[in-house]
MARMI-668219 format. One record per residue (C-alpha): residue in one letter; x, y, z. Coordinates in steps of 0.2 Angstrom, whole numbers, padded with zeros to 4 digits, always signed. Layout:
<banus>
aXYZ;...
</banus>
This chain:
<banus>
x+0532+0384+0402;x+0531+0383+0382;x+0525+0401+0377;x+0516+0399+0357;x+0510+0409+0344;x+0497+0400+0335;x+0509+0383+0329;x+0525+0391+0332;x+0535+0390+0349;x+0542+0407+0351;x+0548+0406+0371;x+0551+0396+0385;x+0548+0405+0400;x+0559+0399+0415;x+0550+0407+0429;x+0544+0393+0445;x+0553+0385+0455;x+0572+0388+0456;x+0585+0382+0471;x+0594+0394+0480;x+0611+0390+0487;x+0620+0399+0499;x+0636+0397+0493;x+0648+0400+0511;x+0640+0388+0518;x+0631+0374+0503;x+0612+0376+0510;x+0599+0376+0498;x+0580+0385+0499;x+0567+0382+0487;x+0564+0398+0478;x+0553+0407+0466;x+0559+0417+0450;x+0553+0430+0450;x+0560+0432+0468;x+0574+0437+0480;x+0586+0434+0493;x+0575+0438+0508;x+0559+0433+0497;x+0567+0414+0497;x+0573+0414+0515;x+0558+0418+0523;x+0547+0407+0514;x+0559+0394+0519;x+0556+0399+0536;x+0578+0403+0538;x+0576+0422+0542;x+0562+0431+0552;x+0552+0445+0546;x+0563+0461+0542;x+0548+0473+0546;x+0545+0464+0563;x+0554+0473+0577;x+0571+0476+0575;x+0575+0460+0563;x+0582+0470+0551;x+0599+0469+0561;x+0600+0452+0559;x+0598+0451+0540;x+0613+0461+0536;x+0622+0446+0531;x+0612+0444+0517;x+0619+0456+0506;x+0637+0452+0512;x+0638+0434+0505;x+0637+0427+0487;x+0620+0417+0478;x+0616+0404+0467;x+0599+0403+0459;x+0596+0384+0447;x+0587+0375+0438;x+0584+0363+0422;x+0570+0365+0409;x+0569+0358+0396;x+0567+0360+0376;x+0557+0350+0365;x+0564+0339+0352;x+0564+0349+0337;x+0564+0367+0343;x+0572+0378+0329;x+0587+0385+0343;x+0600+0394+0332;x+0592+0412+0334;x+0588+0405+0352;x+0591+0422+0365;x+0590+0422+0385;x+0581+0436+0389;x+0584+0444+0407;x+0573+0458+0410;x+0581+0461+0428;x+0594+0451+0438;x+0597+0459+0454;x+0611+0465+0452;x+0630+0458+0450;x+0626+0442+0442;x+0634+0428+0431;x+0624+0416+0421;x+0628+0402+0416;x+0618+0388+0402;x+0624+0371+0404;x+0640+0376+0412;x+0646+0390+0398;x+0646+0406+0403;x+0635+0416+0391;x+0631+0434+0402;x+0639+0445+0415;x+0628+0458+0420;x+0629+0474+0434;x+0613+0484+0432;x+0596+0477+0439;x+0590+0493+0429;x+0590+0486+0410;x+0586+0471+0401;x+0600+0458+0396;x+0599+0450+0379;x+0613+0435+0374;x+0613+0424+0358;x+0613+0405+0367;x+0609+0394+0350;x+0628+0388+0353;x+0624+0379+0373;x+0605+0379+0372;x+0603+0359+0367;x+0587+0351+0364;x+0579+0340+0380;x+0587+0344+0398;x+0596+0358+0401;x+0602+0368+0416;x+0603+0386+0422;x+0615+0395+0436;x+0612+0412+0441;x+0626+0417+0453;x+0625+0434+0462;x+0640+0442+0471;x+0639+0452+0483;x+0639+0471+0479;x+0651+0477+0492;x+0667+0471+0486;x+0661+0481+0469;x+0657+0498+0478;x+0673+0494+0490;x+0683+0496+0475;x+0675+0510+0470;x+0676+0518+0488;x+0694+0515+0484;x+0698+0524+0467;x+0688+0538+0473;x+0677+0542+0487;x+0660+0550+0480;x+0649+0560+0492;x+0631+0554+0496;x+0617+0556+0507;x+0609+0541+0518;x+0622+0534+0519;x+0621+0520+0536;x+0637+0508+0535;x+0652+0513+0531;x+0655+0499+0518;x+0639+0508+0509;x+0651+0523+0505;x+0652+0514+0488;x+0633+0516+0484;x+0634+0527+0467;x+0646+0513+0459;x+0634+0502+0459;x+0617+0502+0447;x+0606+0495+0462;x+0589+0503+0467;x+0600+0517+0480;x+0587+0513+0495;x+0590+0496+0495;x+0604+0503+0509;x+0591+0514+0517;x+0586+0531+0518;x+0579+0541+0531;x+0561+0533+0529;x+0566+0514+0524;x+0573+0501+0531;x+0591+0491+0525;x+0588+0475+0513;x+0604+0472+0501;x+0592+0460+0490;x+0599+0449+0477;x+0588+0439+0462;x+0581+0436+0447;x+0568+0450+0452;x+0560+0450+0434;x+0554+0438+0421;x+0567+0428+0411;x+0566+0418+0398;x+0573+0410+0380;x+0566+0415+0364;x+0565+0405+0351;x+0562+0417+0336;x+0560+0412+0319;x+0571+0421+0306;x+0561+0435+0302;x+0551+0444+0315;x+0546+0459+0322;x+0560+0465+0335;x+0552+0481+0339;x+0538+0494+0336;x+0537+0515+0339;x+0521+0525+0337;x+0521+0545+0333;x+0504+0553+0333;x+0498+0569+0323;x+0483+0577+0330;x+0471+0587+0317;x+0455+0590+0318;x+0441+0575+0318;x+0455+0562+0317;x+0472+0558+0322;x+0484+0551+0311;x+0495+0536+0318;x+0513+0535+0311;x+0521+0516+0316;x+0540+0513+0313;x+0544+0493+0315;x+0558+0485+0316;x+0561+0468+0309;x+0574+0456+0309;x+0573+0452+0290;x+0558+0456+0277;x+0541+0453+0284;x+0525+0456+0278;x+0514+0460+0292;x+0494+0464+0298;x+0491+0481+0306;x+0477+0484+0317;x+0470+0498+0328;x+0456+0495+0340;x+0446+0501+0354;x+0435+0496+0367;x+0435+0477+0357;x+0430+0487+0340;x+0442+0488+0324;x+0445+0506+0320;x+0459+0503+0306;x+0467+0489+0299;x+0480+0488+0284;x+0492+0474+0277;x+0508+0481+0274;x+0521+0471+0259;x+0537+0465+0266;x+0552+0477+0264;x+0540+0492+0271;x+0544+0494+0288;x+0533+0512+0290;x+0516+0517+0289;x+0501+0526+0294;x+0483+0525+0299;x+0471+0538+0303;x+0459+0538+0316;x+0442+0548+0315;x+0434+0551+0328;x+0446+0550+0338;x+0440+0548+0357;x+0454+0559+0367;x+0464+0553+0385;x+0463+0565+0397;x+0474+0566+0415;x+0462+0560+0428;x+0448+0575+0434;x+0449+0581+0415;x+0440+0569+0405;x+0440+0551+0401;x+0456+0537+0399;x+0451+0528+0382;x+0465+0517+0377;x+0469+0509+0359;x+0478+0493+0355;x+0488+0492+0340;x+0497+0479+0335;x+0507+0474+0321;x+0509+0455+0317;x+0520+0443+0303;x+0510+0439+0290;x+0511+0421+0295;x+0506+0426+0314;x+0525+0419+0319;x+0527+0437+0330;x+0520+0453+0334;x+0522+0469+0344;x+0509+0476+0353;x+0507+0492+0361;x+0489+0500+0371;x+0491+0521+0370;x+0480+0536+0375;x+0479+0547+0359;x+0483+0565+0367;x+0497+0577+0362;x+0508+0582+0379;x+0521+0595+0382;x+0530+0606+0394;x+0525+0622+0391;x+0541+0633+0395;x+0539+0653+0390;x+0547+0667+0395;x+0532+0679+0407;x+0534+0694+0417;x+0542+0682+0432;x+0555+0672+0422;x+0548+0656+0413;x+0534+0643+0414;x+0532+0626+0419;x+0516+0620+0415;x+0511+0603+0408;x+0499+0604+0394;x+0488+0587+0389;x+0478+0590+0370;x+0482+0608+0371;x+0475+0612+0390;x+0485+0620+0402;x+0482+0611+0420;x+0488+0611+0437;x+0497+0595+0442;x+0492+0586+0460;x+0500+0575+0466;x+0512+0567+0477;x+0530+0555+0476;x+0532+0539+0472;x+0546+0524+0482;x+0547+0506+0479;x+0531+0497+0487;x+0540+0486+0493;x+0559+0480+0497;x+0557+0465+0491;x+0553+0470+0474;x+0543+0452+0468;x+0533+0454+0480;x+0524+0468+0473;x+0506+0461+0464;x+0497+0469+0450;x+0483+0472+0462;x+0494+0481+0471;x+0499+0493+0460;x+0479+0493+0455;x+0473+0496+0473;x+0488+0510+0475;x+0484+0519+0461;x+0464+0519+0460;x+0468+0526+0478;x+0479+0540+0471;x+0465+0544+0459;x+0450+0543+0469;x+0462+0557+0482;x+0460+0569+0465;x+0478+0567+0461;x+0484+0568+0442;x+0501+0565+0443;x+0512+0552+0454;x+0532+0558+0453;x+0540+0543+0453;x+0558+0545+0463;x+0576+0543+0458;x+0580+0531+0471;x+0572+0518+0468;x+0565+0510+0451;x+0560+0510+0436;x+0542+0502+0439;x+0536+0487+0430;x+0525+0488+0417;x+0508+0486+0430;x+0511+0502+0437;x+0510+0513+0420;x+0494+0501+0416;x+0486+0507+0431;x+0492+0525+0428;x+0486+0523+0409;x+0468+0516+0415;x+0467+0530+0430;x+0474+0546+0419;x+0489+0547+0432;x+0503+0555+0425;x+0522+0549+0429;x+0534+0562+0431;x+0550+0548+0428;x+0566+0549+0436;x+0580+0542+0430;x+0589+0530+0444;x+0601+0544+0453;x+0596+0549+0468;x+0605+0561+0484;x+0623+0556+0479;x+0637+0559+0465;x+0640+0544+0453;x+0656+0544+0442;x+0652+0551+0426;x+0667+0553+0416;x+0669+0534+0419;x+0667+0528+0401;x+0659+0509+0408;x+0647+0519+0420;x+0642+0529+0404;x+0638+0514+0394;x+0629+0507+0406;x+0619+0520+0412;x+0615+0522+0392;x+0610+0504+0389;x+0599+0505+0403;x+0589+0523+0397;x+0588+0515+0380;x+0580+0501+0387;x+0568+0511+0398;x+0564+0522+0385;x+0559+0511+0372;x+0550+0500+0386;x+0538+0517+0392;x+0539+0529+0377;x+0519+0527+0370;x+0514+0525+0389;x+0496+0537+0390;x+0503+0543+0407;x+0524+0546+0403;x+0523+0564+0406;x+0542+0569+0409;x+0559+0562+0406;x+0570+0568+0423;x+0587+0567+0424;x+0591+0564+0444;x+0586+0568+0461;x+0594+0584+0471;x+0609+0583+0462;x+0608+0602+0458;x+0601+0604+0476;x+0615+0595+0487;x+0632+0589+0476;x+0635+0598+0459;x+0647+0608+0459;x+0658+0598+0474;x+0676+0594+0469;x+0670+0576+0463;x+0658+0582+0451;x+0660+0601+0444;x+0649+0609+0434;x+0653+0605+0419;x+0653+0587+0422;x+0638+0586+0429;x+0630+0597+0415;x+0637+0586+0402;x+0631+0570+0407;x+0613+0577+0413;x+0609+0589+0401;x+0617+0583+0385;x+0624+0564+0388;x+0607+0558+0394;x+0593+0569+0386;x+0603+0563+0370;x+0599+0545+0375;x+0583+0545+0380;x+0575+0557+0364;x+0585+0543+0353;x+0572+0531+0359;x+0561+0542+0365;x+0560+0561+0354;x+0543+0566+0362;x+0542+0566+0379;x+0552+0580+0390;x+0568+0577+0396;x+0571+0590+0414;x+0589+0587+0419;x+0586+0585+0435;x+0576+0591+0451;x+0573+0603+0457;x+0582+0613+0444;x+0582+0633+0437;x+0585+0634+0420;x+0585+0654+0421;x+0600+0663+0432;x+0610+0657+0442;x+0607+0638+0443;x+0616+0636+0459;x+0598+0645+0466;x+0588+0629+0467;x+0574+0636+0476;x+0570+0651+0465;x+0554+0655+0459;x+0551+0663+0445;x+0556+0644+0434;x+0560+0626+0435;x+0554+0616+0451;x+0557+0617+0468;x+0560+0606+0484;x+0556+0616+0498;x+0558+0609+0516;x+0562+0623+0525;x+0549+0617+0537;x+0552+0600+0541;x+0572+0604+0540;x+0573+0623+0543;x+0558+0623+0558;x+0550+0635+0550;x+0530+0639+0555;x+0518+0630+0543;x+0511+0648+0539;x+0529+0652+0532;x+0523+0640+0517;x+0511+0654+0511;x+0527+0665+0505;x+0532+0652+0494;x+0533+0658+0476;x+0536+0642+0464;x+0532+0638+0446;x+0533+0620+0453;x+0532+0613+0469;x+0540+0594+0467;x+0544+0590+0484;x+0538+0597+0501;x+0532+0587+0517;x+0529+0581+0535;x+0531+0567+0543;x+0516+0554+0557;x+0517+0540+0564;x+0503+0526+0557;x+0489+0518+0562;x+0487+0508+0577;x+0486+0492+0566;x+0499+0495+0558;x+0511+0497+0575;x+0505+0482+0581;x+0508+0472+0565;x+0527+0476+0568;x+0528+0480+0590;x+0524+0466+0605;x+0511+0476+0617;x+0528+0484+0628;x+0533+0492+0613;x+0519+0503+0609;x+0523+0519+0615;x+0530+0533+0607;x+0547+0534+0616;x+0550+0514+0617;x+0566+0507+0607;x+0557+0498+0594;x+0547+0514+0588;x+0561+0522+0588;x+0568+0509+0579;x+0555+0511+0564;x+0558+0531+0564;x+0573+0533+0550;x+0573+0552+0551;x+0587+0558+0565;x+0575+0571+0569;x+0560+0563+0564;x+0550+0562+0582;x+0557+0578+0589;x+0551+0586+0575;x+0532+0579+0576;x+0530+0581+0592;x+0537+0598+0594;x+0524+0605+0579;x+0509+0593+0585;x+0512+0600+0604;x+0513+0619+0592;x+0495+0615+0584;x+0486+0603+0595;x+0480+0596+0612;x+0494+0583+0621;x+0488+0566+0618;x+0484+0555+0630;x+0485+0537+0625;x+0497+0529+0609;x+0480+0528+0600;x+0477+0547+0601;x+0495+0552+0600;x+0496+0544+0582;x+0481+0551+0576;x+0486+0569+0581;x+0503+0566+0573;x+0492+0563+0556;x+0482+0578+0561;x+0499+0589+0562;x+0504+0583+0545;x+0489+0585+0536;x+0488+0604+0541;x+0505+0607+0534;x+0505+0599+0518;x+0485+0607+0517;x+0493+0623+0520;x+0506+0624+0505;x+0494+0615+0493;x+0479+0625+0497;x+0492+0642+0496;x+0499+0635+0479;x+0482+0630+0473;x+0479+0652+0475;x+0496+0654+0466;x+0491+0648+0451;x+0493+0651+0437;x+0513+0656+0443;x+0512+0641+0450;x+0507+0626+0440;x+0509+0609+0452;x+0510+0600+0467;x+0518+0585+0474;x+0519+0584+0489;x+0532+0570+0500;x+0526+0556+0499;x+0511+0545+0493;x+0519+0526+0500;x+0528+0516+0511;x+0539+0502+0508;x+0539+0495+0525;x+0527+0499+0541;x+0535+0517+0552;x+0536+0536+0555;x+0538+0544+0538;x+0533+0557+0527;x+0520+0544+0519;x+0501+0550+0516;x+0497+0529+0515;x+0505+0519+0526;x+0515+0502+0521;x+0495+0491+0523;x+0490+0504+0512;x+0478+0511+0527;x+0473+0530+0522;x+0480+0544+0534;x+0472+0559+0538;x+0482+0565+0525;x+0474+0555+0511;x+0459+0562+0516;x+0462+0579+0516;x+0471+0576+0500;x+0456+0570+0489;x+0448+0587+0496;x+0461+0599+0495;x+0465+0592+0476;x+0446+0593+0474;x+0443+0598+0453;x+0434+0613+0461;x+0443+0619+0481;x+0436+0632+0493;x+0449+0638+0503;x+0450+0649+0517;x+0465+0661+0521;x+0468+0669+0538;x+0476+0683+0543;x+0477+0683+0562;x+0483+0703+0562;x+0473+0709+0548;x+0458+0701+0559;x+0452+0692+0541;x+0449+0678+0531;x+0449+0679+0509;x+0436+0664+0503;x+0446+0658+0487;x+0437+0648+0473;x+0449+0637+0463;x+0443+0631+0446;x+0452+0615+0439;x+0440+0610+0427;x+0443+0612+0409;x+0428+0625+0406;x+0424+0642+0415;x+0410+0640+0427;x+0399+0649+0440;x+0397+0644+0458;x+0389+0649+0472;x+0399+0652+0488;x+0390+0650+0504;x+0399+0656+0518;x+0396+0657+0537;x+0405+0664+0554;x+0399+0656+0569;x+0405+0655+0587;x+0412+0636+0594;x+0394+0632+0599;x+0385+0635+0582;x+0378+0651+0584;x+0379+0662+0568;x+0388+0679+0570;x+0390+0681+0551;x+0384+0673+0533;x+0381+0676+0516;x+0381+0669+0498;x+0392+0674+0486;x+0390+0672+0467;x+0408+0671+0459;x+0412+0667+0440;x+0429+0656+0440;x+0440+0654+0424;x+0446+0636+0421;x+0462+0634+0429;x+0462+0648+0438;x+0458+0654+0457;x+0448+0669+0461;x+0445+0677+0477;x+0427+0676+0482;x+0425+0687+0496;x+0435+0695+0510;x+0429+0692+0526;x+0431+0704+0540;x+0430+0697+0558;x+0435+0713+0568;x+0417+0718+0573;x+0414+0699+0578;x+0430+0699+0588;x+0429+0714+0600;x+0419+0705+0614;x+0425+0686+0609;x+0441+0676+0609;x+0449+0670+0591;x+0446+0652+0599;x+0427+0656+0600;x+0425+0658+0581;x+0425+0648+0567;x+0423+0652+0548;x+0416+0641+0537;x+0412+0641+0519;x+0405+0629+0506;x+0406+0630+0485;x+0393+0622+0476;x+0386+0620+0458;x+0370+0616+0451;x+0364+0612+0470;x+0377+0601+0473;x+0392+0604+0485;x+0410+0603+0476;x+0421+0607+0494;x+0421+0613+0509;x+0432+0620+0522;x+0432+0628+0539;x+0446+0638+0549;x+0449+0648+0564;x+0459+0662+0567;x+0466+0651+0585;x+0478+0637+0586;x+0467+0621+0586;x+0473+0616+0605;x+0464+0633+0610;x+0447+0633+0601;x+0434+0632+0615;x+0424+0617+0606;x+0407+0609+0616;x+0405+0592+0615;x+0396+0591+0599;x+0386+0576+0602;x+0388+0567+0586;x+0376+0554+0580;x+0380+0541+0569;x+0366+0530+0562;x+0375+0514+0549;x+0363+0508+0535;x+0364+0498+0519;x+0356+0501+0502;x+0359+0496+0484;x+0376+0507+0485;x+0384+0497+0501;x+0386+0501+0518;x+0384+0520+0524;x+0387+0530+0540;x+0377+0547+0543;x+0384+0558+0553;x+0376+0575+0562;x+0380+0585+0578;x+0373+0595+0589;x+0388+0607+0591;x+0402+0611+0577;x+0412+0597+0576;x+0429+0597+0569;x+0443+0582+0562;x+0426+0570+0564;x+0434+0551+0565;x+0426+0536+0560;x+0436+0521+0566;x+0432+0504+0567;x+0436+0496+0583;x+0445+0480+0577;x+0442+0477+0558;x+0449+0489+0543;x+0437+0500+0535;x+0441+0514+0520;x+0428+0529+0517;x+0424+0539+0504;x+0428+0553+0516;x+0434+0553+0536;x+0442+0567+0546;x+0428+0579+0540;x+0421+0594+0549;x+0402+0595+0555;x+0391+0609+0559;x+0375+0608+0568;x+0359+0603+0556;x+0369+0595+0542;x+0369+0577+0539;x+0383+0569+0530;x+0384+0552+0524;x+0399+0543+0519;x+0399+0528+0509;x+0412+0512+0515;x+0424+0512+0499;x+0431+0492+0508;x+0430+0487+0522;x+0414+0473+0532;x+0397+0470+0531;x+0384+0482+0540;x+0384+0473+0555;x+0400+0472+0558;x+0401+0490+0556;x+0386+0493+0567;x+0394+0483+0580;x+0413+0492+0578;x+0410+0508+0574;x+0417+0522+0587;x+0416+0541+0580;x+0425+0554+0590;x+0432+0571+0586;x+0444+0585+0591;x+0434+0590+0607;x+0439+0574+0613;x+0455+0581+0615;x+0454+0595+0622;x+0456+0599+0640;x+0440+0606+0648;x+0427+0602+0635;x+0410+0613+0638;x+0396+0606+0635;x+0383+0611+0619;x+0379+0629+0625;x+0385+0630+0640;x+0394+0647+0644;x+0409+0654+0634;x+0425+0659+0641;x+0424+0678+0646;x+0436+0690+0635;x+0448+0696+0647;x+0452+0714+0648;x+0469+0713+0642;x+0465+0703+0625;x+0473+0705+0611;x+0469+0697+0594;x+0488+0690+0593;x+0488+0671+0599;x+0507+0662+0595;x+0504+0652+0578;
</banus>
């Protein structure tokens, strides 16, 4: 396809149809650029689906053999082809291209963009295209064999090779993903045909003052141009000048400037500039956020800050990790990333860390994260592993491609941070095969040096987790830098251990559940689904992954009975442990400025660490995640000894405010022991302590598992959170059947669900029978006398919901469910407060 400006050809794009050729054996596929491998092969019906079963197995093939992608195109008699360039901006991932049989490019990083002069072979009318991929094993075999590096996830032997390579690392599994050693033109390639002067590149600084900000552009060009400058917003010119040609600098003001915000502090306007050729022939155009951004690193009573800072204000990050979507990177769709974003905003979350393992995102994930006011904490491509460093090819390559990335994302609204790596610090430096001071001279001065050449605003972090203070060694201390704590997951600790965690940053934390039922039937036959069947284990990546869920679900909650129940409980069991750290490190701040929690996505359907599964179906986990990142959080902390529970208000607007907290003990029937309102005066970005609640006096003729605390935090008559707690285990509270009634209805606003109960009614589930439906909230908690009504975010029409719609809750579970006001156990003379937790 001809790509014009106005008159002027400028590019031939050589996306479509493409042949893919097997070269052991000859046979050719249709394919589709941008595209892959497995992409190809499965549309062409030659391989089965990798996520169905155990397929996977029988794919590994793929990656072992050499690829051809071709095709012809053609260029139109009198095409002005001497400045002509091919223009890769990722082949997947050892490749040789070839135009009309000369070779014009070797490449070995799917990371970066590849730029070759063609003008010499590019002819006008038919021409033709070979893309041939090799293997990467013989590559990291040879690497293997200079000098074994150590790595983590490591599932073949012939994968020992991994950190030679510049491939997405997961590509050869990891403990929540599946293998696919892809190969292919995985993103848009094309010629240019530029004219002799143009615009090759465009860099915007911005100086904040008061009422306007001031706009300073840097162009490059590729001889003298004369070119139009033009700043707008929201389809409205806000300032415009024409620049002479040997000016290559200059600057606007804007007044009135209308500010970006991270998303749950204020709006996401975005401004298009553009700078043009005089004679339109070519044009750079980027869309920013006008905001200053900046770690905020100063030395306090504990050690050192890390806090970000948007236009000045000091916030609390939330938020969780980011992995590849998908395996089969082409395949993910700008509504995807939309849908997967607006989702990670509508949960209250203002950052997304996206992890070093896998990509650099195309371009459609920082729109969406520019539109939504989601920040990126970026990571570079190094992940769990040592790569060689002091080799000087590696280095070069590793600095072509952050020079790439950096000019590619550096006036993105939402690029907070600049990371050098993944748990380096954590698991490898300091090994034999990468000392000290290798490491800290290609992560803290090698790349940081590279990236701020492109990119001198955005913070650079060498790595995480990392403390910058004492002994760096000490990757989990808490008084600077950021922290990966899995201490539960992998150390069997309680969940209540999280409460002792002292951070300035939380970066990675999490547990693991199994998904929905849907989702376990898009990838089992009927005999598979149970937990212990080969194929679910099969689609659990973590050694200890099952033992571990179970053993804490059996810990917290009821066995289930059924595959349908023993899913959701697993979700249940994650959702209070990651609710329990985040609502802990919510009451830490301000020591402890952020968040994100393992992980927001799957790239295939399983048992992982995920808070959406791989159909993008919300969790429990999702749900408590909008509430517990909620801009304004009641939380409730017990202390099973002290017999007490502190009410916590947390404030993450940007002004103070006042709040009335409405608080209320009552026994598993509904029956108030114990309320009260509290008027409480929160500071923005802070958390205060509300009230202390002392359940001694209700606890000397009653069980733990007969009382429930709950409280509510609302402003100007509306309610801003809720929460409720015991002082039991979940699996002991002696809940009554709450008769719950649900009535569906329909109004201007969509399809609604209200829901009320005639007992306390905790983990209320709204489920669908056979079709998909997402809510604005699920998983909630009732008492007696409320209504609530939820509001269907996507899903079917109101009768389909009428017809479909099963609610349930924890009493289902529980063994020896009372009915609503029937008898409570009697205390036994022996009680004690202390239940196992």
């Amino acid at each position: 396809m001809l790509v014009r400006n106005g008159a002027i050809m400028t590019a031939i794009d050589l996306g479509g149809s493409w042949t893919l050729t097997r070269l052991a054996t000859g046979q050719t596929y249709p394919a589709q650029v941008p595209g892959c491998t497995h992409s190809d092969l499965q549309r062409a019906k030659a391989i089965p689906d990798l996520a169905w079963r155990d397929n996977e197995a029988q794919l590994m093939w793929i990656g072992e053999e050499d690829w051809l992608y071709e095709r012809e195109f053609t260029v139109p008699a009198g095409a002005s082809l001497d400045a002509a360039e091919l223009v890769c901006e990722g082949l997947d991932t050892i490749a040789e291209v070839r135009l009309n049989g000369a070779l014009v490019l070797s490449a070995d990083n799917m990371h970066r963009t590849w730029r070759r002069r063609i003008g010499a072979v590019l002819r006008p009318g038919a021409n033709r295209i070979a893309v041939r991929f090799a293997s990467p094993l013989p590559a990291m075999r040879q690497g293997d064999q200079r000098k074994r590096l150590p790595a983590w996830n490591i599932f073949r032997e012939e994968f020992w090779g991994r950190p030679y390579v510049r491939k997405m690392a997961c590509a050869f599994g990891w403990d929540w993903g599946p293998i696919a050693v892809t190969a292919g033109i995985w993103l848009p390639i094309r010629i240019e045909l530029p004219p002799a002067a143009r615009l090759t590149d465009l860099a915007i600084r911005q100086d904040h003052r008061a009422g306007a900000v001031g706009l300073h552009l840097a162009w490059q060009v590729s001889a003298p141009l004369a070119v139009r400058v033009r700043v707008s917003h929201a389809g409205r010119m806000v300032a415009e000048a024409t620049v002479a040609a040997g000016t290559t600098t200059w600057e606007l003001t804007i007044a009135d400037p209308q500010l970006w915000w991270p998303n749950g502090l204020g709006a996401q306007p975005l401004y298009e500039v553009t700078v043009t050729a005089a004679d339109a022939s070519s044009s750079q155009q980027r869309r920013i956020g006008l905001r200053t951004l900046e770690l905020v690193r100063e030395r306090d009573s504990a050690g050192e800050s890390f806090v970000f800072a948007v236009n000045g204000v000091r916030f609390f990050a939330k938020g969780a990790n980011w992995v590849p979507h998908r395996l089969y990177l082409p395949e993910v769709t700008r509504a995807d990333y939309r849908r997967l974003i607006d989702d990670a905003a509508d949960a209250n979350m203002n950052m997304l860390r996206v992890w070093g393992g896998g990509i650099y995102e195309r371009d459609e994930f920082y729109d969406a994260c520019d539109e939504r006011g989601v920040l990126v904490w970026q990571d570079c491509a190094f992940a769990c592993g040592i790569y060689p460093l002091a080799e000087p090819d590696f280095q070069a390559n590793v600095e072509a491609e952050l020079r790439d990335n950096a000019r590619r994302l550096r006036h993105r609204a939402s690029l907070a941070l600049w990371c050098g790596n993944n748990e380096l610090e954590q698991g490898f430096a300091g090994m034999p095969e990468m000392p000290w001071d290798l490491y800290s001279e290609f992560f803290d001065r090698k790349m940081q040096a590279w990236i701020r050449a492109e990119d001198p605003l955005t913070p650079y972090w060498p790595g995480s987790p990392h403390t910058p203070l004492g002994d760096r060694k000490q990757h989990w201390d808490g008084n600077s830098g950021d922290a990966h704590y899995w201490s539960v997951w992998f150390g069997n600790d309680p969940f209540e251990k999280q409460r002792t965690w002292r951070c300035r940053f939380q970066s990675e934390y999490g547990f693991q559940s199994f998904p929905d039922r849907r989702t376990v039937a898009a990838f089992t036959e009927p005999g598979d689904r149970n937990l212990n069947s080969r194929i679910m284990d099969y689609h659990q990546r973590s050694q200890m992954g099952n033992r571990t869920i179970f053993a804490y679900g059996l810990d917290w909650f009821p066995a289930a009975e059924g595959l349908d129940a023993q899913l959701h409980l697993s979700q249940l069991t994650q959702s209070t442990c990651v609710r329990y750290a985040a609502e802990h490190l919510r009451r830490m701040q301000p020591h402890t400025q952020g968040c994100l929690f393992w992980q927001i996505n799957d790239l295939w359907p399983c048992a992982s660490w995920s808070a959406m599964d791989a159909f993008l179906r919300w969790k429990v986990l999702m749900y408590e995640t909008k509430r517990f990142f909620a801009p304004v959080l009641v939380a409730l902390n017990e202390e099973v000894q002290a017999r007490t529970v502190a009410v916590h208000v947390s404030n993450h607007l940007r002004e103070d405010a006042s709040f009335q907290v409405v608080w209320q003990v009552t026994d598993t029937d509904g029956r108030e022991l114990l309320a009260g309102t509290d008027a409480v005066l929160v500071r923005a970005q802070e958390d205060r302590r509300a009230r202390l609640l002392d359940l001694a006096p209700q606890l000397t003729s009653r069980l733990a598992s007969d009382v429930l605390v709950w409280a509510r935090v609302e402003r100007d008559g509306q309610v801003l959170s809720r929460n409720v707690v015991s002082l039991a285990r979940y699996k002991h509270l002696s809940l009554a059947d709450p008769q719950i009634a649900a009535v569906v209805g329909e109004d201007a606003a969509g399809v609604y669900l209200d829901l009320s109960c005639r007992a306390p009614a905790l983990y209320v589930r709204v489920d669908l029978t056979e079709a998909d439906a997402w809510w604005d909230d699920n998983h909630l908690h009732l008492l007696p006398g409320e209504i609530r009504r939820l509001r269907l975010r996507r899903g079917p029409d109101a009768a389909t919901v009428r017809a479909q719609v099963r609610v349930s809750s924890l009493a289902d579970h529980l063994p020896g469910r009372r009915a609503a006001g029937s008898v409570l156990p009697a205390l036994p003379p022996t009680y004690t407060l202390w239940e196992k937790r």
